[in-house]
KOLTOR-993497 format. One record per residue (C-alpha): residue in one letter; chain; residue number from 1; x, y, z. Coordinates in steps of 0.05 Angstrom, whole numbers, plus 5000, padded with zeros to 4 digits. Example, Ala and Ser with C-alpha at 12.3 -4.5 7.8 and 13.67 -1.06 7.14 Angstrom:
BEGIN
> A, A, 1, 5246, 4910, 5156
> S, A, 2, 5273, 4979, 5143
//
This chain:
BEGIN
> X, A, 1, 5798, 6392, 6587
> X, A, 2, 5779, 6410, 6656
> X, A, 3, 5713, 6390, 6682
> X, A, 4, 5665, 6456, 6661
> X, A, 5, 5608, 6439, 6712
> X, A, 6, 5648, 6431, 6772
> X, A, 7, 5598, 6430, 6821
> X, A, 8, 5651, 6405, 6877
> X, A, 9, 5678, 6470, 6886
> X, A, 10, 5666, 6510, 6942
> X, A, 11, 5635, 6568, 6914
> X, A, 12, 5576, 6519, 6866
> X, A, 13, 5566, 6487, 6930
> X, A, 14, 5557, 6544, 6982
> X, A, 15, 5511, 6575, 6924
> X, A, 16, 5471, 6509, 6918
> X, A, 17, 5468, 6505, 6985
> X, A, 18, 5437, 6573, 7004
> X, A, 19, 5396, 6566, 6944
> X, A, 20, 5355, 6496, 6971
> X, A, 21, 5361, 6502, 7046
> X, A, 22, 5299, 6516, 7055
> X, A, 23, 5265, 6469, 7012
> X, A, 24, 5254, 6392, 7019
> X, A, 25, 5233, 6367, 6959
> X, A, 26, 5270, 6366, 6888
> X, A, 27, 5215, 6404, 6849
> X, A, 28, 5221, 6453, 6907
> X, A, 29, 5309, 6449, 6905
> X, A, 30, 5294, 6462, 6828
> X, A, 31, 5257, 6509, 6818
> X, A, 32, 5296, 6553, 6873
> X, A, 33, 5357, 6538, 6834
> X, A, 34, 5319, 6552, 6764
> X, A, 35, 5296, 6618, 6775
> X, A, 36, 5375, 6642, 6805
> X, A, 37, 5402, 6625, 6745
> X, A, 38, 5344, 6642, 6695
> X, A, 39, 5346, 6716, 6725
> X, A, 40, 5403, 6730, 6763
> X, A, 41, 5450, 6703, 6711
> X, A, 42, 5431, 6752, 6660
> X, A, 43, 5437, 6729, 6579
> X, A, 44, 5505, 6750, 6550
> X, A, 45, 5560, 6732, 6526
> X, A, 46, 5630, 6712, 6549
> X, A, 47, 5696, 6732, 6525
> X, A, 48, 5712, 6661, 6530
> X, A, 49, 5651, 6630, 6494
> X, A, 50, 5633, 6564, 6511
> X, A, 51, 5690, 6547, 6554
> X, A, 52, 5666, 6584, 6616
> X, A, 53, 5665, 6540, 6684
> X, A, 54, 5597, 6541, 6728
> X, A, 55, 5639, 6578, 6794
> X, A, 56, 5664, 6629, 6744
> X, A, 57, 5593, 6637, 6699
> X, A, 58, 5570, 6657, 6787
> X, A, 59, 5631, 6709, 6784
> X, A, 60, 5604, 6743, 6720
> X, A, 61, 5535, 6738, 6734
> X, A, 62, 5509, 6738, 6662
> X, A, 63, 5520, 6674, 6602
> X, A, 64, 5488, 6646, 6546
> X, A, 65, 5455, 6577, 6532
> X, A, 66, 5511, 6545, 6535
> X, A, 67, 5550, 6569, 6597
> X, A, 68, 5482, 6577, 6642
> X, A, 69, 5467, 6507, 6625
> X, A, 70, 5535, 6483, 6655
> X, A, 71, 5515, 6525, 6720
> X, A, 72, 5454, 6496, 6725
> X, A, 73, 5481, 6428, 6709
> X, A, 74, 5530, 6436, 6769
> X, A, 75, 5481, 6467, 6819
> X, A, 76, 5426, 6413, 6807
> X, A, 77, 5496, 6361, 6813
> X, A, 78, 5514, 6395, 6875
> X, A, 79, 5445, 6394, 6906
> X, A, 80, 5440, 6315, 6890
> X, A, 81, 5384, 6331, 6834
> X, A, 82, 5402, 6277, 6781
> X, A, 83, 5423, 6311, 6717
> X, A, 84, 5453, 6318, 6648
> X, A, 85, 5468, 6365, 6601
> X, A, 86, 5438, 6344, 6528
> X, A, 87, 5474, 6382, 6467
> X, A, 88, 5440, 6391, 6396
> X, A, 89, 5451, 6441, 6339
> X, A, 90, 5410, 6497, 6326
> X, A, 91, 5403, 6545, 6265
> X, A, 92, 5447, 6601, 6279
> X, A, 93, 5385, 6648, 6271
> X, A, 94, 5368, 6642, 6344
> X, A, 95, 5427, 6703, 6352
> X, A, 96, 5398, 6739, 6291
> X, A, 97, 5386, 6805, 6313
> X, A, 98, 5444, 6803, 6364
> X, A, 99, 5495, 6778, 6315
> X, A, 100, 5495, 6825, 6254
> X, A, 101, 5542, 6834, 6202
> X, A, 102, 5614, 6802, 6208
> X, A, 103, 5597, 6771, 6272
> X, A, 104, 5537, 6735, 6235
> X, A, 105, 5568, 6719, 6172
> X, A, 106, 5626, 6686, 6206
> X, A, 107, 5579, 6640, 6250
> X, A, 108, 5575, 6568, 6223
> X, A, 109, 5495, 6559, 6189
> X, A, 110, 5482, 6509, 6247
> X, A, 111, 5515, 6524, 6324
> X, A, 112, 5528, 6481, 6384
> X, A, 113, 5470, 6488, 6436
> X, A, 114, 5446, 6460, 6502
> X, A, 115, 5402, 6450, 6548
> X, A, 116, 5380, 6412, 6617
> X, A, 117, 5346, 6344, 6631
> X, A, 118, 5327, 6331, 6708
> X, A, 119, 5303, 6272, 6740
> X, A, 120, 5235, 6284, 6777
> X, A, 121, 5190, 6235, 6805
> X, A, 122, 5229, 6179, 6769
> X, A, 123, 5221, 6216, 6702
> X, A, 124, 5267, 6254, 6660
> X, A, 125, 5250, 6330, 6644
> X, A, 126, 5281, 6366, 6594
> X, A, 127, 5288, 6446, 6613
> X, A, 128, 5308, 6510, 6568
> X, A, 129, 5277, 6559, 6592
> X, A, 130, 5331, 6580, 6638
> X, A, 131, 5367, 6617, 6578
> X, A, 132, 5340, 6683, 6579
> X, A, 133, 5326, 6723, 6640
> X, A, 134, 5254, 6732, 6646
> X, A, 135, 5262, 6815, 6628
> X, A, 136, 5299, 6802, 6560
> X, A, 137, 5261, 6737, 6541
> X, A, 138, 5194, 6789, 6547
> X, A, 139, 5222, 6840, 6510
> X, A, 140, 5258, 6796, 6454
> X, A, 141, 5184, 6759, 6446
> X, A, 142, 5153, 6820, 6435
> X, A, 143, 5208, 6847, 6386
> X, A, 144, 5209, 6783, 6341
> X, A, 145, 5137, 6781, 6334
> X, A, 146, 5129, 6854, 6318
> X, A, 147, 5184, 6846, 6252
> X, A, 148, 5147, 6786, 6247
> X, A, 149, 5202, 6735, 6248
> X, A, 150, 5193, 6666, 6287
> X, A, 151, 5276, 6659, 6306
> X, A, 152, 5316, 6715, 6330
> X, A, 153, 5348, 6747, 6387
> X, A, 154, 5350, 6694, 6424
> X, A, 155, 5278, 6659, 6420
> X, A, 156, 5242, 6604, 6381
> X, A, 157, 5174, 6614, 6373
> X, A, 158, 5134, 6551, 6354
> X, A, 159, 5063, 6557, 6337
> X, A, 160, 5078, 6636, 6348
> X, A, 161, 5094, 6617, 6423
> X, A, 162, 5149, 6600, 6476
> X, A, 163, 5151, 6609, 6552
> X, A, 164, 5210, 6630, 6605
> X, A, 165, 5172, 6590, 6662
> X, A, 166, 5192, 6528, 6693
> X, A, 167, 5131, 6481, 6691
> X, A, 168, 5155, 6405, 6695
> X, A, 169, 5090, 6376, 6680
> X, A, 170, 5070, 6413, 6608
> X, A, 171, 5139, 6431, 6580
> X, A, 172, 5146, 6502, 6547
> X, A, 173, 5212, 6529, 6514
> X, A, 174, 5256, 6586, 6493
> X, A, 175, 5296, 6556, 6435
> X, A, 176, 5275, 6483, 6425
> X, A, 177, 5239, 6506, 6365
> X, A, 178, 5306, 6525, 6336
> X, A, 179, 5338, 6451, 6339
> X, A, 180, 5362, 6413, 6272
> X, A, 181, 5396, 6367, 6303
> X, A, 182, 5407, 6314, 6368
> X, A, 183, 5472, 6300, 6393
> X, A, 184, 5441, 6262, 6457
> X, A, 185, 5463, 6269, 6528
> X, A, 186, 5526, 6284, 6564
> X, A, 187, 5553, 6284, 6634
> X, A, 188, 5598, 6343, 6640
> X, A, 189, 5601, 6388, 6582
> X, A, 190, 5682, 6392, 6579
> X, A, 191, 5667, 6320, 6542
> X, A, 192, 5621, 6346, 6487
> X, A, 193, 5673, 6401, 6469
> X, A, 194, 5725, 6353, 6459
> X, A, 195, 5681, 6308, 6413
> X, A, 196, 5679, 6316, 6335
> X, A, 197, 5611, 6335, 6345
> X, A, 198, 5620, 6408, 6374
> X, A, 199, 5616, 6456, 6313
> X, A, 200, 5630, 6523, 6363
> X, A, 201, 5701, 6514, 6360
> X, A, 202, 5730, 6580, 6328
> X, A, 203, 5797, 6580, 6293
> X, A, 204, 5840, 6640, 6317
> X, A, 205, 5813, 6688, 6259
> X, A, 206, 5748, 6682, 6287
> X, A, 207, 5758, 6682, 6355
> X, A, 208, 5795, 6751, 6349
> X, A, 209, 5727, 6782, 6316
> X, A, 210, 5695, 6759, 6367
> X, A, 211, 5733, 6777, 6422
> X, A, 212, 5731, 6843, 6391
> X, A, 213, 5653, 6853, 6373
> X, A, 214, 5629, 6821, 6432
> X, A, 215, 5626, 6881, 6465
> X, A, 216, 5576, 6906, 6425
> X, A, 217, 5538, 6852, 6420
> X, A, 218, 5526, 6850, 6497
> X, A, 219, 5510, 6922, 6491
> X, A, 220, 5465, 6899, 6438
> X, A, 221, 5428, 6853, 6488
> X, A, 222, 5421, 6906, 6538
> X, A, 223, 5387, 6954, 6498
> X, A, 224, 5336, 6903, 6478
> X, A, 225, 5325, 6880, 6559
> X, A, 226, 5318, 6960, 6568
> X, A, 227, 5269, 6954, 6505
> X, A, 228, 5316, 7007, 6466
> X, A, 229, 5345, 6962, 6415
//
């Protein structure tokens, strides 16, 4: 497989570029590059899943865990911020809400699910809170606690909390809580996929339902970001 996180093409590396000029420190690079794809890659998902390169995740301008952490894998890569993409499972409640039905029933009890670790100040950071764009990650905390759930539409509450900022220093989360498993770092995720450890892998049954609900899923997310779902 093609590397996913291909931060040497020209579009990742114009993007990274604009992004950090201005900056001249690697928390500063970071957190410009954080916020771009926290909220100007909205939280959707692709007709391709997983299997979404960082240049093209730009072209859309909306992914999910998965496919914004390659982009911000390949930005940070691109703007010489040492990184790594570390994969886990995570109860497939997290898409509760989104996923109902057929789409739900036909997910696998645990899903494949990433997120960042940066290098900063000699120490590694681990960052998810890039997932959801700061509009839907509002609304979807407010919706889960009002049916009173702790996982769902995309947010893990732990100790009834979880944050969409980027602070390096006291680490909050989106969907950590939601982890059952650690499948430890990787370099590009292209390398993960092809492992026996990836469980998102749909067989062609599956991956025709979802091809063909997805659109109403994303509509789905939408109406909660609008805070009419």
């Amino acid at each position: 497989m093609d590397k996913l996180a291909d931060y040497d093409n020209q579009v990742v590396k114009k993007l990274a570029t604009k992004l950090t000029r201005s900056e001249t420190t690697p928390r500063g690079m970071l957190d410009r590059i954080f916020h771009f794809v926290r909220d100007e890659i909205r939280f959707g998902f692709p007709v391709n899943g997983d299997f979404v390169k960082a240049s093209e995740t730009i072209r859309l301008g909306y992914g999910q865990c998965n496919t914004k952490a390659t982009l911000l894998l390949a930005l940070c890569k691109a703007a010489e911020i040492p990184s790594r993409i570390h994969f886990s499972l995570i109860t497939k409640d997290i898409q509760k809400g989104f996923f109902r039905g057929l789409a739900y029933w036909l997910m696998p009890k645990e899903i494949s699910h990433s997120w960042i670790e940066v290098e900063i100040e000699g120490q590694w950071r681990r960052v998810d809170t890039f997932i959801n764009d700061k509009t839907l990650f509002d609304a979807a905390k407010a919706k889960i606690k009002h049916l009173g759930w702790t996982v769902g539409y995309s947010v893990a509450l732990e100790d009834g909390e979880a944050g969409a900022d980027l602070n390096l220093d006291h680490e909050v989360y989106q969907q950590m809580a939601a982890v059952t498993d650690d499948h430890g770092t990787w370099d590009d995720p292209s390398f993960y996929y092809d492992s026996e450890n990836y469980r998102n892998r749909p067989d062609g049954f599956r991956m025709w339902v979802y091809r063909h609900l997805i659109g109403g899923i994303n509509r789905r997310v939408e109406a909660v970001r609008r805070g009419v779902g």
